[in-house]
DOLO-380416 format. One record per residue (C-alpha): residue number from 1; x, y, z; residue in three letters. Coordinates in nm, 4 decimals, m for minus. Layout:
// residues N
+------+----------+----------+----------+--------+
! doza !       xx !       yy !       zz ! kolmar !
+------+----------+----------+----------+--------+
!  NUM !        X !        Y !        Z !    ALA !
...
+------+----------+----------+----------+--------+
END
This chain:
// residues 162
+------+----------+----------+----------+--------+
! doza !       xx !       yy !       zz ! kolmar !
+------+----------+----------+----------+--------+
!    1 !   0.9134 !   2.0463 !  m0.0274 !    UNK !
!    2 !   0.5934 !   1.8698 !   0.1020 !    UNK !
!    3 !   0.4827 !   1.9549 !   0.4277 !    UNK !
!    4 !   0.4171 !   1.5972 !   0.5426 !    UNK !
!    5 !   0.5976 !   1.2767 !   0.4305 !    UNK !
!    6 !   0.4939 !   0.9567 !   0.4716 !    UNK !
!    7 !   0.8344 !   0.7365 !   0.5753 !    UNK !
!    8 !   0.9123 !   0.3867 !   0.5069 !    UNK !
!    9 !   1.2052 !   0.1870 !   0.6634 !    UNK !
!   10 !   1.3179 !  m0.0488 !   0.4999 !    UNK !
!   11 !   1.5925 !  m0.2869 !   0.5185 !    UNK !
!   12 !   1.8096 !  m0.2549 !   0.2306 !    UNK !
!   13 !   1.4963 !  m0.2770 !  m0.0819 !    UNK !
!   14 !   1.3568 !   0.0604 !  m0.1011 !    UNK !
!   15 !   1.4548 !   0.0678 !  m0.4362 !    UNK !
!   16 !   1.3031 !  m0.2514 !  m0.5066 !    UNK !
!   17 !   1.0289 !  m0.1788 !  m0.3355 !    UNK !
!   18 !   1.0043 !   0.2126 !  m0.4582 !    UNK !
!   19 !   1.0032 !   0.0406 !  m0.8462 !    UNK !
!   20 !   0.7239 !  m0.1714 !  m0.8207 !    UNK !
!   21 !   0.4998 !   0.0660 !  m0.6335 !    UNK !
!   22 !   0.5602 !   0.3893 !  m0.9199 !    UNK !
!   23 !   0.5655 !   0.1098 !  m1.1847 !    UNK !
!   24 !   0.1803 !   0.0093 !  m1.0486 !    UNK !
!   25 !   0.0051 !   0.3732 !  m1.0431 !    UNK !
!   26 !   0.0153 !   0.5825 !  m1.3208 !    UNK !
!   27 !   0.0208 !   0.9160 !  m1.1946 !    UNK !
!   28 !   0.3439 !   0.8393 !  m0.9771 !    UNK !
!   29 !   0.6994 !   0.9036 !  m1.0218 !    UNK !
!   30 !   1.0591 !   0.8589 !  m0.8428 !    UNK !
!   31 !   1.1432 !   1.2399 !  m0.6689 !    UNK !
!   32 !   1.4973 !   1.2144 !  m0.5648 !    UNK !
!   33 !   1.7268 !   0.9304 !  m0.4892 !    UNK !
!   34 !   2.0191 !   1.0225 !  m0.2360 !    UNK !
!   35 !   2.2745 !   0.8162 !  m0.1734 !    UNK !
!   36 !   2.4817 !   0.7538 !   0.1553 !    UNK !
!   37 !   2.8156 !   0.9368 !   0.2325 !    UNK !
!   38 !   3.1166 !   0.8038 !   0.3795 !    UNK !
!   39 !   3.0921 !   0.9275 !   0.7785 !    UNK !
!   40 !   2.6910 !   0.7747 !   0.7477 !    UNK !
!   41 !   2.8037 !   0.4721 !   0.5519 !    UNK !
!   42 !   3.0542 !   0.4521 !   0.8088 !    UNK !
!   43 !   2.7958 !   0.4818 !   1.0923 !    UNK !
!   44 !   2.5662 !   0.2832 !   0.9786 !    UNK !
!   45 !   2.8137 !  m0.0241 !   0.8490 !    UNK !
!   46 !   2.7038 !  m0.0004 !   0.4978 !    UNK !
!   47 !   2.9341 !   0.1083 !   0.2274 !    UNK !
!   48 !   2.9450 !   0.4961 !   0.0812 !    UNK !
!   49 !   2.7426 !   0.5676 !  m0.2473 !    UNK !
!   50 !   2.4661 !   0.3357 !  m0.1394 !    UNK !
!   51 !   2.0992 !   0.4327 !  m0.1597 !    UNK !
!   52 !   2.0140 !   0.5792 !   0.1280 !    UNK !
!   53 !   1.6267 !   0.7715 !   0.0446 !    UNK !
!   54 !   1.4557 !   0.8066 !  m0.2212 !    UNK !
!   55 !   1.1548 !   1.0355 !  m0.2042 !    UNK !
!   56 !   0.8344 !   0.9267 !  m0.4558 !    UNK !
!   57 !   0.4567 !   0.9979 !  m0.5555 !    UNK !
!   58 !   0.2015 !   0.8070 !  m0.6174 !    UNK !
!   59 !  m0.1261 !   0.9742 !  m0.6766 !    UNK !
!   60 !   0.0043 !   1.3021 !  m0.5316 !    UNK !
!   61 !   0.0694 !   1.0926 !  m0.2177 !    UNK !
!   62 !   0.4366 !   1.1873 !  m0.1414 !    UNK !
!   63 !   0.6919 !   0.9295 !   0.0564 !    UNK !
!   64 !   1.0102 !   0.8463 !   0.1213 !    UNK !
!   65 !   1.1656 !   0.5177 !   0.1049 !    UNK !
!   66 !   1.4488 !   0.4820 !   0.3552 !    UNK !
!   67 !   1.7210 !   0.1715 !   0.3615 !    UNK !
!   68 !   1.7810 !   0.1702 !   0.7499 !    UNK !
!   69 !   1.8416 !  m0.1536 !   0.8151 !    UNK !
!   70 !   1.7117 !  m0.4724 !   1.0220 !    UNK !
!   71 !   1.6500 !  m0.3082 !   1.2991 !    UNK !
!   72 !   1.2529 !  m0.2184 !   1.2527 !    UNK !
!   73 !   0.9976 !  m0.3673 !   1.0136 !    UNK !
!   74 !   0.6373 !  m0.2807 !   0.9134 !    UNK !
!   75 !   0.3278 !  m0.4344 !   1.0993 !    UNK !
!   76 !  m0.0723 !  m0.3991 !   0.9925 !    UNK !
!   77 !  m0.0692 !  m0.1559 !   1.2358 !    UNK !
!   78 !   0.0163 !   0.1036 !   0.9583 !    UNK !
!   79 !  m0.1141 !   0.0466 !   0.6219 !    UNK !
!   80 !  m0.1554 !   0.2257 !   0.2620 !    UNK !
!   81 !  m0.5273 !   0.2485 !   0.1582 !    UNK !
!   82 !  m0.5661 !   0.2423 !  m0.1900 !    UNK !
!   83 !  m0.9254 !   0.3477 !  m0.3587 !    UNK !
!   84 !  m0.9701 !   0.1822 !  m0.6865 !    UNK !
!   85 !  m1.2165 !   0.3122 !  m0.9397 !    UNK !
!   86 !  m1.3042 !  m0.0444 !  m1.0857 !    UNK !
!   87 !  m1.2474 !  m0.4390 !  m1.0586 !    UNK !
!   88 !  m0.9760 !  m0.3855 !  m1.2709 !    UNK !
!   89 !  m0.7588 !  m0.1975 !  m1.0673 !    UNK !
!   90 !  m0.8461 !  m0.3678 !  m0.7894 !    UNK !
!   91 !  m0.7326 !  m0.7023 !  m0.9645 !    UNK !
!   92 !  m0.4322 !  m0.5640 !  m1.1130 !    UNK !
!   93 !  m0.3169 !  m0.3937 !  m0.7583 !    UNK !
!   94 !  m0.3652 !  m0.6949 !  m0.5947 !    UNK !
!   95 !  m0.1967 !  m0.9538 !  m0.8539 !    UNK !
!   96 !   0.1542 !  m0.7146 !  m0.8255 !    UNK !
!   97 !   0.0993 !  m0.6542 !  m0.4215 !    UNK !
!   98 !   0.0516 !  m0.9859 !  m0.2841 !    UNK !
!   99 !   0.3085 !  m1.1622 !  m0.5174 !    UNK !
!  100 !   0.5210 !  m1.3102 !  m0.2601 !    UNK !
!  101 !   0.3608 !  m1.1345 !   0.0213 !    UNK !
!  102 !   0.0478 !  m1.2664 !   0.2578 !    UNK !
!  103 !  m0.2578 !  m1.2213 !   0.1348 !    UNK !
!  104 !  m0.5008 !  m1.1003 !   0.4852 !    UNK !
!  105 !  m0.8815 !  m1.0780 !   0.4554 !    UNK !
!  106 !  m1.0897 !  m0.7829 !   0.3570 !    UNK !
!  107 !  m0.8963 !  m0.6611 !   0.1096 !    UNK !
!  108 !  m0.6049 !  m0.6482 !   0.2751 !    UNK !
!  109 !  m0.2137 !  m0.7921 !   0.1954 !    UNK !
!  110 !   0.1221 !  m0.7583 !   0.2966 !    UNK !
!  111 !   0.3795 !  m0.7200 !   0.0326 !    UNK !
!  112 !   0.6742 !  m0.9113 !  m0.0164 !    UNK !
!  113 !   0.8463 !  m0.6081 !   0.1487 !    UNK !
!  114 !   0.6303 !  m0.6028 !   0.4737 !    UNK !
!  115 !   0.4068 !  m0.3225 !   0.3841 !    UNK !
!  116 !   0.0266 !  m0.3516 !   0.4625 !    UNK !
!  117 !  m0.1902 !  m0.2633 !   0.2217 !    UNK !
!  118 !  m0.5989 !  m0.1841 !   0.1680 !    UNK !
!  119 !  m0.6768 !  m0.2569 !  m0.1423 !    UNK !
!  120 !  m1.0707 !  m0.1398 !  m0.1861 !    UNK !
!  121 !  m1.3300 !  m0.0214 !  m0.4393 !    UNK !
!  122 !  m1.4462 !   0.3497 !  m0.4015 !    UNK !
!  123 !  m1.7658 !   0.2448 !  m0.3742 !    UNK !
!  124 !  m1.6668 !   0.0264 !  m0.0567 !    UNK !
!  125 !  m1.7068 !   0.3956 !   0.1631 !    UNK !
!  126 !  m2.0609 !   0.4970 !   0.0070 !    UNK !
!  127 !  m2.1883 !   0.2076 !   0.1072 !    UNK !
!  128 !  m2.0626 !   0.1623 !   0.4376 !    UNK !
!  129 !  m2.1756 !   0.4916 !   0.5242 !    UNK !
!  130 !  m2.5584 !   0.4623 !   0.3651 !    UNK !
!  131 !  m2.7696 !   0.5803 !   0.6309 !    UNK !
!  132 !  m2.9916 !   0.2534 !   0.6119 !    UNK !
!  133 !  m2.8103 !   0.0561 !   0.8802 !    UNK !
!  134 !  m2.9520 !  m0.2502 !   0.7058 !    UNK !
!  135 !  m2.7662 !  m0.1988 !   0.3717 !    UNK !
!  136 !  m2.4449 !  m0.1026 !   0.5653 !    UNK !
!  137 !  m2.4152 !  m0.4463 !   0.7279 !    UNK !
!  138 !  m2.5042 !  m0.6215 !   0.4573 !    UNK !
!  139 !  m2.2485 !  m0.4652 !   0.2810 !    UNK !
!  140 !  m2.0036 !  m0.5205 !   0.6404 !    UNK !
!  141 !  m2.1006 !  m0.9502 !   0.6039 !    UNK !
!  142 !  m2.0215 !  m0.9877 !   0.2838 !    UNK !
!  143 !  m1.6780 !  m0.7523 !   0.3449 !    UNK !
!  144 !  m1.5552 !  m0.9333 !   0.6190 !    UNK !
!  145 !  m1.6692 !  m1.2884 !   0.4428 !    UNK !
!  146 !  m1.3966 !  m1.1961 !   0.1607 !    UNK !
!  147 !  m1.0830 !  m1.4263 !   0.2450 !    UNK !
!  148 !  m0.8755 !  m1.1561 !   0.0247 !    UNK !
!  149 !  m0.9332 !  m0.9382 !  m0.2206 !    UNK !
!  150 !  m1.2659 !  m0.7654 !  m0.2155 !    UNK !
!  151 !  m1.5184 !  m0.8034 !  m0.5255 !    UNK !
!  152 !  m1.7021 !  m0.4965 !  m0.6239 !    UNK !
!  153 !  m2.0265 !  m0.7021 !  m0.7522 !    UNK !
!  154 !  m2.0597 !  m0.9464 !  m0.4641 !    UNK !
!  155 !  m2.0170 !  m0.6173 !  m0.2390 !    UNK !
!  156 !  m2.2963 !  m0.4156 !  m0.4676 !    UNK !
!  157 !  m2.4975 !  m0.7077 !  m0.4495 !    UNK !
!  158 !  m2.5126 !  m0.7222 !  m0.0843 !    UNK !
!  159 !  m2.5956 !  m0.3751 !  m0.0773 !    UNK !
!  160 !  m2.9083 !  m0.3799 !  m0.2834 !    UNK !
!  161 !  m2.9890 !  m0.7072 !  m0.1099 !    UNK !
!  162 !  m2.9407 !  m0.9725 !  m0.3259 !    UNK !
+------+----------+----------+----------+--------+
END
């Protein structure tokens, strides 16, 4: 058992939810599904055999999806950062995120679910961090210019000053 967990509420799609993100990275994979029993089902006014959890990994990131109802929903206050290697990923992450959901600036989107996420190249960091403040801000204007997804070139470009 993992030491730390990452848990999602949802309202009754986690395994909607939970299928789309393992279907989107491919080292990830559904855990264990449990399912609700009659005294919780009871409780909680939903009906016995129900999902209730489902644990998954993505990237050796491990979660659990929980259907608990109406009663709380996500907010950009907590978000999953994802680093992608290329354009690529970034493009394909984005197209299956933000389908339905609300595309934010920066690289950032909210899936149809609620969930906030960062879509951002690796190289996003290095830069950022160069110890030449002027390449860093470059790099920060043309970031925060972005209306959604971010574009690795336009960011590189920036960088080198171009």
């Amino acid at each position: 058992m993992q030491k730390i967990v990452t848990f999602l509420w949802f309202n009754d799609q986690a395994k909607e939810a939970v299928d789309l993100y393992v279907s989107l990275f491919e080292n990830a994979k559904i855990i264990n599904t449990s399912y609700l029993t009659e005294s919780v089902a009871k409780e909680a006014g939903k009906k016995s055999g129900d999902v209730s959890t489902i644990d998954f990994e993505l990237n050796g990131q491990n979660f659990t999806a929980l259907n608990g109802g109406p009663m709380y929903t996500f907010s950009e206050a907590i978000s999953i950062a994802v680093n992608c290697k290329t354009q690529e990923e970034i493009d394909k992450l984005w197209e299956a995120l933000s389908e339905g959901g609300e595309i934010m600036s920066c690289g950032w989107l909210r899936d149809k679910y609620g969930l906030t996420w960062q879509i951002m190249p690796e190289s996003l960091d290095i830069m950022m961090r160069d110890p030449d403040p002027a390449k860093a801000d470059r790099v920060s204007a043309a970031m925060l210019s972005m209306e959604g997804k971010l574009n690795i070139s336009e960011l590189e470009k920036a960088y080198k000053g171009e």
